[in-house]
N, C-alpha and C positions, 0 to 999 in steps of 0.2 A: 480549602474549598473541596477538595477529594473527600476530606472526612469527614463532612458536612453531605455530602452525596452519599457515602456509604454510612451517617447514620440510621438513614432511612430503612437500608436494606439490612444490615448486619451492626447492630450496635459494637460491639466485640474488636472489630477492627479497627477502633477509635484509639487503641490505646496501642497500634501497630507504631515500632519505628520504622519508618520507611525507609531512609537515606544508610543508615547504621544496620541495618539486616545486609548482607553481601549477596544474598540471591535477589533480594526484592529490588535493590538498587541498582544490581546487574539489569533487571527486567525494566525498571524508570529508565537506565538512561538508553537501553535500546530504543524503547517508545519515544523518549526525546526526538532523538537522534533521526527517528524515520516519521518524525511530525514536520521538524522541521524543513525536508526536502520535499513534501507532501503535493502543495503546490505546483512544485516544479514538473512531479512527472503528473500532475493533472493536467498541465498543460503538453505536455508528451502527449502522452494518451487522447488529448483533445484532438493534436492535430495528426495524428496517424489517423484518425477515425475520420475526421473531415475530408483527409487527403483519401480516401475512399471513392473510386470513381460512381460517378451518379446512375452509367451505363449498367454496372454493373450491380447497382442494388435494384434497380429498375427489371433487371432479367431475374433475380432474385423473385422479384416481387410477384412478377410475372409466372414463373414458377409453383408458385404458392407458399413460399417464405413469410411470414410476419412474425412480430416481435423477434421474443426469445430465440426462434430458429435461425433469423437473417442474424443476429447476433453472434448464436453459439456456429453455425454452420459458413458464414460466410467473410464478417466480419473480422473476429478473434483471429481465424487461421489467416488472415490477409497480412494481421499487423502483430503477428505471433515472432517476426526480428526484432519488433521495438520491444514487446512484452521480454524478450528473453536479455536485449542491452538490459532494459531499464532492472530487471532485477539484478544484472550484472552488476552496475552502479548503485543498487541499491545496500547489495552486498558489500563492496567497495569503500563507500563512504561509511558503513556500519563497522566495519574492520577498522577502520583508519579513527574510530571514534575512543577507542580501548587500546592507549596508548601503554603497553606492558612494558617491563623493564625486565633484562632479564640478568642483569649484573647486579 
């Protein structure tokens, strides 16, 4: 399906081994890896954002905050311990994904 997509844009890369190149495969099974948990911290991030008190985007607002500014200015920095876990564990789980051997 990927090379079905990319014959559109670059025919050339139809004839790429994906899994057998060591860098390219390194690069597939990272993206696996943090598809699969993808969900998970959307719901992370869902409920740090909800858990948001209403008081407080309301003085925001009041302020003259809208969109992009109540987001980057008051938002983000609120829930900047879950942002900094979750790529804790995002890193975590990607390490543990590249089981090396070294004997």
């Amino acid at each position: 399906m990927l090379n079905y997509f990319l014959s559109w844009f670059q025919p050339s890369m139809l004839d790429s081994e994906w899994l057998s190149d060591p860098h390219r495969s390194l690069l597939i099974v990272a993206i696996a890896e943090g598809y699969k948990f993808a969900a998970v911290y959307m719901v992370i991030f869902y409920s740090a954002l909800i858990s948001i008190s209403e008081e407080v985007i309301e003085a925001a607002r009041m302020d003259g905050a809208s969109g992009w500014k109540l987001y980057r200015y008051i938002k983000l920095p609120m829930i900047k311990g879950i942002i900094f876990t979750s790529i804790i564990l995002v890193l975590n789980g990607s390490l543990k994904s590249f089981d090396i051997r070294t004997c």
